[in-house]
DRENDO-1510 file (C-alpha; in Angstrom, 1 decimal, always signed):
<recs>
REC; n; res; u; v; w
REC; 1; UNK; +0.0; +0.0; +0.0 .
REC; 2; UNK; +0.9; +3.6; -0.5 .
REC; 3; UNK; +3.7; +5.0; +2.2 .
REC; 4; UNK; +2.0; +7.1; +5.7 .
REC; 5; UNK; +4.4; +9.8; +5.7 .
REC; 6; UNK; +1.7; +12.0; +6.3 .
REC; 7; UNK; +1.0; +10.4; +9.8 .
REC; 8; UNK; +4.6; +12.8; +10.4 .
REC; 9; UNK; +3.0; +16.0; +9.2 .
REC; 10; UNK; +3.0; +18.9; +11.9 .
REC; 11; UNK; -1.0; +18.5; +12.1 .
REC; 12; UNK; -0.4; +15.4; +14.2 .
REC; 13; UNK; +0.6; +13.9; +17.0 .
REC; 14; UNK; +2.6; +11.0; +17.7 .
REC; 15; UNK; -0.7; +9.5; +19.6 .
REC; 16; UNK; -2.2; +10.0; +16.4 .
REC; 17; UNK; -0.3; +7.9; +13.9 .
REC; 18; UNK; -0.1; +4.9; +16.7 .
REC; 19; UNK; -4.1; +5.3; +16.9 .
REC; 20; UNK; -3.7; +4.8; +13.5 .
REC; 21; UNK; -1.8; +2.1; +13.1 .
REC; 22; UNK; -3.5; +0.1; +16.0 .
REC; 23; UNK; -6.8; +0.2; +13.8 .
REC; 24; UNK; -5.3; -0.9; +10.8 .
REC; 25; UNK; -4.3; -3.8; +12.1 .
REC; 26; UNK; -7.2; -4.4; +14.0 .
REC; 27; UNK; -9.3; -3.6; +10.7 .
REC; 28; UNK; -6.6; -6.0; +8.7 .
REC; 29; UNK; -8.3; -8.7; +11.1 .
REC; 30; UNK; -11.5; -8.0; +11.6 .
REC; 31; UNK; -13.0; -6.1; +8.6 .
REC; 32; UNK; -14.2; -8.3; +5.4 .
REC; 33; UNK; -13.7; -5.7; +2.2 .
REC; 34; UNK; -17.2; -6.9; +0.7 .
REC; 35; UNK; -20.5; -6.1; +1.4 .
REC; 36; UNK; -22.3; -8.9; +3.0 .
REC; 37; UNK; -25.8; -10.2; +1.3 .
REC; 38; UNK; -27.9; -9.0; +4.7 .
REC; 39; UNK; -27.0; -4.8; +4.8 .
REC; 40; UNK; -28.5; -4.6; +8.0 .
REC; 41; UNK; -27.1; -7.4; +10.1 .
REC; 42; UNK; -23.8; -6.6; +8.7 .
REC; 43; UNK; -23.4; -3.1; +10.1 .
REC; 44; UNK; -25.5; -4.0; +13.5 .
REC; 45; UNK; -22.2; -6.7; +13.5 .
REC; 46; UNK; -19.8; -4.1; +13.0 .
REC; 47; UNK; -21.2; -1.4; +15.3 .
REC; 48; UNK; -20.8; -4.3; +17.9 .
REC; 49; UNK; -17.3; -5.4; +16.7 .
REC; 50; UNK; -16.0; -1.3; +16.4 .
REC; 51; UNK; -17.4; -0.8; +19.9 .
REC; 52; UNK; -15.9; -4.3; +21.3 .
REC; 53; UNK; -12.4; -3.1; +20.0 .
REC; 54; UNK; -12.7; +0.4; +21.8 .
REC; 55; UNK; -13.1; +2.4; +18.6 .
REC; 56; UNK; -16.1; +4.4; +19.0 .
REC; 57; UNK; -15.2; +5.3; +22.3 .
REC; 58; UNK; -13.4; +8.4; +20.3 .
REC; 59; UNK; -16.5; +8.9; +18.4 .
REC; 60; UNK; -18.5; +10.4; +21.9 .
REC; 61; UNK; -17.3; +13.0; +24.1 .
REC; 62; UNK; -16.9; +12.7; +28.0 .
REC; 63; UNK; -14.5; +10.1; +29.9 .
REC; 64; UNK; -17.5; +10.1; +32.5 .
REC; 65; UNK; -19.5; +7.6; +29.9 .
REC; 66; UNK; -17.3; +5.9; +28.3 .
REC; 67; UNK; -15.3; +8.4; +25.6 .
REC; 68; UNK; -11.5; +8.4; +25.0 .
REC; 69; UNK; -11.8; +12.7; +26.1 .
REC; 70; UNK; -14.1; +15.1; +27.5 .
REC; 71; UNK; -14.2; +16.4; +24.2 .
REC; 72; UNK; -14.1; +14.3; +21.0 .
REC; 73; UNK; -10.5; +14.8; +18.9 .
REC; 74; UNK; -11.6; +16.0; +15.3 .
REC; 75; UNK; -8.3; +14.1; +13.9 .
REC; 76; UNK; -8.6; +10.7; +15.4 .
REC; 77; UNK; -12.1; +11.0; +14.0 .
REC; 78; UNK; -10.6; +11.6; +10.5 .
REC; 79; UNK; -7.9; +9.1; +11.3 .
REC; 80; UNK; -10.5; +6.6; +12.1 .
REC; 81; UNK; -12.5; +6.8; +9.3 .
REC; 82; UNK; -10.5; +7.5; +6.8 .
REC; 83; UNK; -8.6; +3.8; +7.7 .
REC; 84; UNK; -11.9; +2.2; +7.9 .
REC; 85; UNK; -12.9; +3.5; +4.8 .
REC; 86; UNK; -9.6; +2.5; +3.3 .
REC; 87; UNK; -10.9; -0.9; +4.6 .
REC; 88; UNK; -14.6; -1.0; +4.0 .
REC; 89; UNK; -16.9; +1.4; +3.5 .
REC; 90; UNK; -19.7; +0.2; +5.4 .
REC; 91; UNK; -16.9; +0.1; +8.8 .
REC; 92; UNK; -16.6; +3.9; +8.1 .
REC; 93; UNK; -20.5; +4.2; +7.8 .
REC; 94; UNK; -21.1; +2.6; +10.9 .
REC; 95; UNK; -18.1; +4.5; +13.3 .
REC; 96; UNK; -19.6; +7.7; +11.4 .
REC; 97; UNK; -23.1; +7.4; +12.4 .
REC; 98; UNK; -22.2; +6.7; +16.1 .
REC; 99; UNK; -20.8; +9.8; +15.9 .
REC; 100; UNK; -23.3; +11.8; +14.4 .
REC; 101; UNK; -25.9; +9.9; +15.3 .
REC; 102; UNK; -24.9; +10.8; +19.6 .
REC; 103; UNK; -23.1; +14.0; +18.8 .
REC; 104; UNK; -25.9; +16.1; +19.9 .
REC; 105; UNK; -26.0; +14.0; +23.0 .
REC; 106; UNK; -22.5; +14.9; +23.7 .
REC; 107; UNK; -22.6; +18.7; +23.0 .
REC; 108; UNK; -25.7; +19.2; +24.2 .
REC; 109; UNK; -27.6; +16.5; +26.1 .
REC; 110; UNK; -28.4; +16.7; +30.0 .
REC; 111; UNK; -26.3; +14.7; +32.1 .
REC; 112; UNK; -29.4; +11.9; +32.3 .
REC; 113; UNK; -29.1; +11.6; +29.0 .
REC; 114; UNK; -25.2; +11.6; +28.5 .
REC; 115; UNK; -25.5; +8.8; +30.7 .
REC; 116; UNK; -27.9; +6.5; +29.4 .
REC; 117; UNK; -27.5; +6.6; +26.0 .
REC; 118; UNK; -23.5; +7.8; +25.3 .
REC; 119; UNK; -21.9; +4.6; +27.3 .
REC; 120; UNK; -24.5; +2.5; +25.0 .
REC; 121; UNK; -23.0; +4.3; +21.9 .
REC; 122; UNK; -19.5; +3.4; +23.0 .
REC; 123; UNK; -19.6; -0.2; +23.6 .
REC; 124; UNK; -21.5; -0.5; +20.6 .
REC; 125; UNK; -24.6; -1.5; +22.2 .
REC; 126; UNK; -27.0; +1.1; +21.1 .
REC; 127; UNK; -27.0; +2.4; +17.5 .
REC; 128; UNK; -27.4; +6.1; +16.8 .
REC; 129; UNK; -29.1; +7.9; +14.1 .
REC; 130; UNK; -29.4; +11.7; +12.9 .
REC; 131; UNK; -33.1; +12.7; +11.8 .
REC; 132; UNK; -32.6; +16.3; +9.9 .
REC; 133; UNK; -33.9; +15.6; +6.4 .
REC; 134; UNK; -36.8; +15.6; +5.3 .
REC; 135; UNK; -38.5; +15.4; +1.7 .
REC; 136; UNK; -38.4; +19.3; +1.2 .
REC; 137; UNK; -36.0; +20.0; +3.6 .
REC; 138; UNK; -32.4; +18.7; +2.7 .
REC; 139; UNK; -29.6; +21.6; +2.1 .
REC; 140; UNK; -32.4; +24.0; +3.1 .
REC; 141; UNK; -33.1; +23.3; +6.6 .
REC; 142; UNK; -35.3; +26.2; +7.4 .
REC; 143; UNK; -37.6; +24.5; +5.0 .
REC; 144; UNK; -38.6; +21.6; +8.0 .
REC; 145; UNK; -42.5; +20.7; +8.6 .
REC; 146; UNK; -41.6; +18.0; +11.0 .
REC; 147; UNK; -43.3; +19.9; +14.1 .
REC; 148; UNK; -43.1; +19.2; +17.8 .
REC; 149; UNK; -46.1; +20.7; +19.9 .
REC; 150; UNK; -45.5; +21.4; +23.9 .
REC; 151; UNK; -48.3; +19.0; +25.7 .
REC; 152; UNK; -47.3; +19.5; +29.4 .
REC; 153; UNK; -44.3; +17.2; +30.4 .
REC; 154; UNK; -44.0; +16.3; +26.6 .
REC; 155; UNK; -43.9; +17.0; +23.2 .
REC; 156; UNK; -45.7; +15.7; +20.4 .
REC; 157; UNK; -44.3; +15.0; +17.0 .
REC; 158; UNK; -45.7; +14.7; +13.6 .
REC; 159; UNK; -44.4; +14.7; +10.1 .
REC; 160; UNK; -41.6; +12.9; +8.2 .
REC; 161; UNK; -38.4; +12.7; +8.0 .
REC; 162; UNK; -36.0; +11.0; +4.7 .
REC; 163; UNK; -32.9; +9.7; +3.6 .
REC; 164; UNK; -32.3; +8.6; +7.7 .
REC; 165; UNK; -29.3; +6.7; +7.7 .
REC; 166; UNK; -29.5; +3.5; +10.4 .
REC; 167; UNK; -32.9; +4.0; +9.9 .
REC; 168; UNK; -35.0; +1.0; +10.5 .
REC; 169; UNK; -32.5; -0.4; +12.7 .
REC; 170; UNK; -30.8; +2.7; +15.0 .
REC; 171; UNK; -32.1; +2.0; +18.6 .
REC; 172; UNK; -32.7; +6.0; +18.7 .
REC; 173; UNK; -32.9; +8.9; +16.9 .
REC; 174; UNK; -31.6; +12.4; +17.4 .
REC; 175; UNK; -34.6; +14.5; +15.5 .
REC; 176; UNK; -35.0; +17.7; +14.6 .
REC; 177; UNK; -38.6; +19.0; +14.7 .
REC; 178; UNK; -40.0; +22.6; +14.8 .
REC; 179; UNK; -41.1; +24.2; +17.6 .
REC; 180; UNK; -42.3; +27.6; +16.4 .
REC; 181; UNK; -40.3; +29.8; +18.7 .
REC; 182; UNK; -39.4; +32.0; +15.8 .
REC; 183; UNK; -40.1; +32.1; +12.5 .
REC; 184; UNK; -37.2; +29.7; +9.5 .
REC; 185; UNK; -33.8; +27.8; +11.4 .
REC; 186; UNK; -34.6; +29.8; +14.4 .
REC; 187; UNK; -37.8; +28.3; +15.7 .
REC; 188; UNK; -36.4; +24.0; +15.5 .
REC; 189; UNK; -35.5; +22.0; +18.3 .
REC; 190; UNK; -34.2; +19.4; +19.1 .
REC; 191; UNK; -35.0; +15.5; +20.4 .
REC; 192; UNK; -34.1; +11.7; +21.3 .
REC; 193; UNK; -36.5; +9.9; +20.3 .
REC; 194; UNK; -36.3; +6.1; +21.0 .
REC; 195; UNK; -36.5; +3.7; +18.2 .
REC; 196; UNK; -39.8; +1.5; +19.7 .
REC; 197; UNK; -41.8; +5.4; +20.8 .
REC; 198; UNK; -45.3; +4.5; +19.5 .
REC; 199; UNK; -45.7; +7.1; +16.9 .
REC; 200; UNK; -42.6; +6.4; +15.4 .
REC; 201; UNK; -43.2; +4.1; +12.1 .
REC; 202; UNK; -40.3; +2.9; +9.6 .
REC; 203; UNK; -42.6; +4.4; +6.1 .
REC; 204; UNK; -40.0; +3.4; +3.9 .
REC; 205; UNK; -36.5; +1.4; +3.4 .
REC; 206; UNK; -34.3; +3.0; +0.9 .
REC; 207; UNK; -32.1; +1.1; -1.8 .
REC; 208; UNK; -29.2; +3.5; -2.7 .
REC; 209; UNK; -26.0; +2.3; -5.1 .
REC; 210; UNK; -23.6; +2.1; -2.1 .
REC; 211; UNK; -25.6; -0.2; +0.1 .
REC; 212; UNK; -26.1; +0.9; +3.8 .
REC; 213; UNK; -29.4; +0.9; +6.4 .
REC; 214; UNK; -31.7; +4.1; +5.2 .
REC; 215; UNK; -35.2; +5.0; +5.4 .
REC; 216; UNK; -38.2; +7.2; +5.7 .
REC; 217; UNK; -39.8; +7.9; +9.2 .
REC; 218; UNK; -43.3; +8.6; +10.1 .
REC; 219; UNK; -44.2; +10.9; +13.2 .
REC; 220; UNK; -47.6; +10.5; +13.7 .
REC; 221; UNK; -48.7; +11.7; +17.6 .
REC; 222; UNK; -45.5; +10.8; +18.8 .
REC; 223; UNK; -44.9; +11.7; +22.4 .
REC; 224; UNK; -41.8; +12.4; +23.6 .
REC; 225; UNK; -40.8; +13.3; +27.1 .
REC; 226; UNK; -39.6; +17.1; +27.5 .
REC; 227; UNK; -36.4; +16.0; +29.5 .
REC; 228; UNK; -35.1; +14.5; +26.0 .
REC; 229; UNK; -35.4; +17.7; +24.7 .
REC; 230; UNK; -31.4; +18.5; +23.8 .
REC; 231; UNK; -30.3; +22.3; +24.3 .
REC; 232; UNK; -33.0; +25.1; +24.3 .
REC; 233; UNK; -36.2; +25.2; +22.7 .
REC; 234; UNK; -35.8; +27.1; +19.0 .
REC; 235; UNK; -31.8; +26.1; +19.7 .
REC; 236; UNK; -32.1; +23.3; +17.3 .
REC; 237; UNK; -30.2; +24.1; +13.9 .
REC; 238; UNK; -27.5; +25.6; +16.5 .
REC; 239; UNK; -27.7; +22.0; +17.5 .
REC; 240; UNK; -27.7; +20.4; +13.9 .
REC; 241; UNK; -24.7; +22.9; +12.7 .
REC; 242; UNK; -22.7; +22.5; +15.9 .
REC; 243; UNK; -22.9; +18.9; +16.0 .
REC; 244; UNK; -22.4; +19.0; +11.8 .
REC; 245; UNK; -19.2; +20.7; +12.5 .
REC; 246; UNK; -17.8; +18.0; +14.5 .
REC; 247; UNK; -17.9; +15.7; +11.4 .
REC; 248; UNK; -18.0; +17.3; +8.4 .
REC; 249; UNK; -14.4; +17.5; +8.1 .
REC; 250; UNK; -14.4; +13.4; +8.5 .
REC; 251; UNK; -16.4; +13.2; +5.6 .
REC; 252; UNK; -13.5; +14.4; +3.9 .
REC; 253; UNK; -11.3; +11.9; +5.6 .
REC; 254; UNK; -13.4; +9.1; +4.6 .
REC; 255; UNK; -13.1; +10.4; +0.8 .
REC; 256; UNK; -9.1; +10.2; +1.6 .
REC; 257; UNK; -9.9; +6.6; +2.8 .
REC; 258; UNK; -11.4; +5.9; -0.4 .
REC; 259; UNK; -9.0; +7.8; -2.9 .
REC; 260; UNK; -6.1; +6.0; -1.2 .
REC; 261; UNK; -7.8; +2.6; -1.8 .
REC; 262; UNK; -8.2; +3.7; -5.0 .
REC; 263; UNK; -4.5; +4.5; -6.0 .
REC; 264; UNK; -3.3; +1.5; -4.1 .
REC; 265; UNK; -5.6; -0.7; -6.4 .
REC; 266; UNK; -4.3; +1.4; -9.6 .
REC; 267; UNK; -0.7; +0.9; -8.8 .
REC; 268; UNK; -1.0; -2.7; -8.4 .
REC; 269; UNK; -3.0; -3.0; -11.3 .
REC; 270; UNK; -0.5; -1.0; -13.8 .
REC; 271; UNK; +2.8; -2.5; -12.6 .
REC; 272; UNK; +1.0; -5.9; -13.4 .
REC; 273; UNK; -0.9; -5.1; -16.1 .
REC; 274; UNK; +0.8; -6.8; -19.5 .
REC; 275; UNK; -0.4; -4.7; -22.7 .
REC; 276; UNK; +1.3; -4.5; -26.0 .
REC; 277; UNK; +4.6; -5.9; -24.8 .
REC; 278; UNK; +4.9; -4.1; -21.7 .
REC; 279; UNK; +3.4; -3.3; -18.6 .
REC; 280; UNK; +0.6; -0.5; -17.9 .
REC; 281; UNK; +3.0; +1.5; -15.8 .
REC; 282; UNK; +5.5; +1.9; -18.4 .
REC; 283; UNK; +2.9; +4.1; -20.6 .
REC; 284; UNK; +3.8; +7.5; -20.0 .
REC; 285; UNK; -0.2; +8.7; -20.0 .
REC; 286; UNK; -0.3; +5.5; -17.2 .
REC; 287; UNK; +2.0; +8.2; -15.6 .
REC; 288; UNK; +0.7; +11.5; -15.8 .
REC; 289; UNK; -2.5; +9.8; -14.5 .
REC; 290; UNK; -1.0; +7.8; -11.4 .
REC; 291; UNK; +0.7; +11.5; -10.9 .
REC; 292; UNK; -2.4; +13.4; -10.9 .
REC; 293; UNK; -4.0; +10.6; -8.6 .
REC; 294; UNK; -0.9; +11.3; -6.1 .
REC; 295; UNK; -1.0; +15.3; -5.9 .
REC; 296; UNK; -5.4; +15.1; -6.2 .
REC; 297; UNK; -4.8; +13.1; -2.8 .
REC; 298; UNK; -2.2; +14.6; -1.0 .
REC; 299; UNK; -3.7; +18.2; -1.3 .
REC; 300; UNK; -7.0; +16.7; +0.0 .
REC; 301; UNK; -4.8; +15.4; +3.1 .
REC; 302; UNK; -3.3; +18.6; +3.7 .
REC; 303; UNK; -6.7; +20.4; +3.6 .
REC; 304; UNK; -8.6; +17.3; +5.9 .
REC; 305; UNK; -6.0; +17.6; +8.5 .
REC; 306; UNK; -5.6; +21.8; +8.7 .
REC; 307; UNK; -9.3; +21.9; +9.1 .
REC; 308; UNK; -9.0; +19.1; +12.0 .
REC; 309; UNK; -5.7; +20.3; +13.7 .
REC; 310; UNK; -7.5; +23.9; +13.9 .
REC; 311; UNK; -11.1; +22.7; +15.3 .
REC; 312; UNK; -8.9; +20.7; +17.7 .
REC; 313; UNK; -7.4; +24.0; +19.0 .
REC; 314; UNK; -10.8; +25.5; +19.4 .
REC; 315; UNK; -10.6; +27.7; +16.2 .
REC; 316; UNK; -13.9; +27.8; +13.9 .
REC; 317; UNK; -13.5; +26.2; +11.0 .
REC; 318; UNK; -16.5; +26.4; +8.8 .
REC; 319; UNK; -14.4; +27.6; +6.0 .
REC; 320; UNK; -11.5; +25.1; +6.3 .
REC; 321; UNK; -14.1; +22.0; +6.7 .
REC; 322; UNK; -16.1; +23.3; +3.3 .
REC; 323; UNK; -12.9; +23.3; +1.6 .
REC; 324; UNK; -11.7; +20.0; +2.7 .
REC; 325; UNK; -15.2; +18.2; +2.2 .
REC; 326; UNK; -15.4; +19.8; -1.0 .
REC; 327; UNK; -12.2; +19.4; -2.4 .
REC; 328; UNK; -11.6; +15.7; -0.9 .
REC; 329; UNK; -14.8; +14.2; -2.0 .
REC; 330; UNK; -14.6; +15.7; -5.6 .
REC; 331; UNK; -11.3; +14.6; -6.1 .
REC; 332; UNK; -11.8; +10.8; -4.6 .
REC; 333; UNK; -14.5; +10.9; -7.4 .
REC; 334; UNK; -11.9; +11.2; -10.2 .
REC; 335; UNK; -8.9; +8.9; -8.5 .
REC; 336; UNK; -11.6; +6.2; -8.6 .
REC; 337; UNK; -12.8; +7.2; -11.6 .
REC; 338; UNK; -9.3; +7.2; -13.4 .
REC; 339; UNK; -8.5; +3.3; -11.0 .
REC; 340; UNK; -11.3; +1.8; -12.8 .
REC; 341; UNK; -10.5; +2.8; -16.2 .
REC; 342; UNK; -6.8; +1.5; -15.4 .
REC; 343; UNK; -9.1; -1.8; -14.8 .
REC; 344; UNK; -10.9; -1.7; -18.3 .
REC; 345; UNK; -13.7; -3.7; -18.7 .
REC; 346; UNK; -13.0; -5.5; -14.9 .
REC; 347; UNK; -13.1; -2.6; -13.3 .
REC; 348; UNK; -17.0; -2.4; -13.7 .
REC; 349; UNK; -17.8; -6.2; -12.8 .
REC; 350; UNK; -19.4; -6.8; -9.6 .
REC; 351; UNK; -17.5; -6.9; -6.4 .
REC; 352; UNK; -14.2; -5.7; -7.6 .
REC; 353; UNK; -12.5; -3.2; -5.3 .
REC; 354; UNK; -12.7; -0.5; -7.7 .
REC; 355; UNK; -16.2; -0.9; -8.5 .
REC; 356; UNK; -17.6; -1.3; -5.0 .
REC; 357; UNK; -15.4; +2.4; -4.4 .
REC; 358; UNK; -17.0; +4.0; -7.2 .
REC; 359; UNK; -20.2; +3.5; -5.4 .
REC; 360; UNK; -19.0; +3.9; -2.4 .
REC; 361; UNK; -18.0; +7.4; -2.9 .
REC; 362; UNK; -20.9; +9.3; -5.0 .
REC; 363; UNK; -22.7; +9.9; -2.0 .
REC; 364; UNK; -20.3; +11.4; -0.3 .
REC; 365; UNK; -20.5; +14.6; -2.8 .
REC; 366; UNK; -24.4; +14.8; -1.5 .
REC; 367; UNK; -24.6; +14.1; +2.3 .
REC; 368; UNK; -23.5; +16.3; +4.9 .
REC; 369; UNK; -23.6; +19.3; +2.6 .
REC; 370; UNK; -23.4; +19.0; -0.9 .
REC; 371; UNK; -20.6; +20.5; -2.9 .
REC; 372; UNK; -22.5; +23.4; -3.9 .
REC; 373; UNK; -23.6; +24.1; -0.4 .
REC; 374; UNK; -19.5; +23.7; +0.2 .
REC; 375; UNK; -19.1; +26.6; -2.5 .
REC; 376; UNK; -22.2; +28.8; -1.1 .
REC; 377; UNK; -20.4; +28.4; +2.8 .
REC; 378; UNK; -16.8; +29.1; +1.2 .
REC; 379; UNK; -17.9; +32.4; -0.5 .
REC; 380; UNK; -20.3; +33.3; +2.5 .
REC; 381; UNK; -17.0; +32.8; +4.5 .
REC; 382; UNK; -14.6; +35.0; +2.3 .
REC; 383; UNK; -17.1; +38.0; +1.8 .
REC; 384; UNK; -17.3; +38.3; +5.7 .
REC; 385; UNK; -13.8; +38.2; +5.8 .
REC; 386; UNK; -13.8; +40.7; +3.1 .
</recs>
């Protein structure tokens, strides 16, 4: 596989490359590189297995329940998923949603809460999910209809929410419903809602090209105590964005996971690769190619790990993590693009590596901010500056 020199840069630490290494041998052992025929069963097994091992203990915040630190380390995050995604890509889904599926819980949940649901998350007992989409309201979240109505000691839900990953099988849900406080973003709040809440109805499973757990859920009456309510009322997309910040920028190190996978697979295949007398390597547009796949990446990592190394010192980074998720997913796109035309007509046959990445890594363009949404934030960021 290509070298780690990067695990020297300046934006790490020495804890961090040996996190680093630890995993990948753990993953080397423990993580099949194929999707298994049951979606679901699969990523309940690695949820269990990535909490067993002690890896999403860095995905939750607070040593009091069960997290590596009081407050979760942006890079190990990136570390993390980028070598599980290097791995498998349904690993990388299921450490990320623990993450974002609790991160609410550890940013802004009451200390009952911390501690009945964040030790859960850790040991990989509990699965998490993050309810903010809904059918009109994806990149436009002041577009929600999902409302939540004050009853006394409870709230009651109703509407929908879409494109819920781990849903049908997270054991809770962090949603977002609004409240009315004030009128667009500022009048959302925020709950956990418990998978088995009467109310609460799977509407719909969704089949997407990278197979993973998603759905459509139904709020119809759904009561949910007013002690699970996390932060203020009409605080809720200070909620979604805070907790969006945490892992946004490992989006991006999940696209690294990918790209890297990508270029290991393409160097293998042109060094072996016999064609016209010679090997694929040996072509010099094989080069220019392999050398574009090399600097596309690298540039990605130096972007990933400035945006993490500055959250981590409690700098905003909403600039920094736009440009990283922007500029790591596009360009994992075309490394994987350019690996499977180094396999020819291979390259698109079920189950090869190459294949399974080029699926793998379309959505990450889309969720978590699309890349025009990346642009709008980038621009919005410079003309304040300005």
């Amino acid at each position: 596989m290509s070298d780690k020199n990067y695990l020297a840069w300046p934006f790490l630490e020495p804890r961090h490359a040996a996190l680093e290494q630890a995993l990948d041998a753990w993953a080397t052992r423990h993580i099949v590189g194929v999707h298994a025929e049951d979606v679901d069963e699969a990523c309940r097994h690695l949820v269990r297995q990535l909490g067993e091992g002690g890896w999403l203990r860095h995905a939750i915040g607070g040593t009091a329940h069960g997290g590596v630190s009081d407050s979760i380390d942006t890079r190990a995050v990136c570390l993390i998923r980028e070598t599980l995604a290097r791995h498998n890509g349904l690993a990388d889904f299921a450490f990320a949603m623990q993450g974002l599926g609790s991160g609410a819980i550890s940013l802004f949940g009451s200390e009952a809460n911390r501690a009945d649901y964040l030790p859960r998350v850790a040991r990989g007992e509990a699965i998490a999910a993050f309810a903010l989409s809904e059918p009109q309201a994806g990149s436009d979240v002041a577009a929600m209809q999902c409302t939540a109505t004050l009853n006394g000691d409870h709230y009651v839900l109703n509407g929908e929410k879409t494109w819920i990953s781990n849903g049908g099988i997270a054991d809770f849900y962090v949603v977002f419903a609004r409240t009315g406080e004030q009128p667009g973003a500022r009048g959302i709040s925020a709950f956990i809602v418990d998978a088995d809440t009467p109310g609460l109805t799977i509407a719909e499973r969704i089949n997407v090209i990278a197979p993973h757990p998603l759905a459509r859920l139904q709020f119809s009456d759904c009561c949910v105590p007013a002690g699970k309510r996390l932060g203020e009322a009409g605080q809720g997309f200070k909620v979604a964005m805070a907790t969006l910040d945490v892992f946004r920028t490992s989006v991006a190190a999940a696209a690294l996971g990918f790209a890297r996978r990508a270029l290991d697979e393409a160097l293998q295949r042109a060094t072996q690769r016999q064609m016209f007398g010679q090997v694929l390597a040996d072509f010099q547009l094989t080069q220019a190619k392999l050398a574009e796949m090399a600097t596309g990446i690298d540039t990605s990592a130096l972007l990933t790990y400035r945006a993490a190394w500055q959250r981590d010192q409690g700098q905003k980074v909403t600039k920094e993590a736009a440009m990283a998720k922007l500029h790591a997913t596009e360009t994992a796109q075309q490394v994987i693009d350019a690996a499977l035309q180094m396999f020819g007509g291979l390259g698109v046959v079920s189950g090869q590596t190459v294949e399974t990445l080029y699926r793998e890594i379309r959505a990450l363009r889309i969720y978590e901010g699309a890349t025009e949404v990346q642009q709008l934030i980038i621009a919005r960021e410079l003309l304040k500056e300005a």
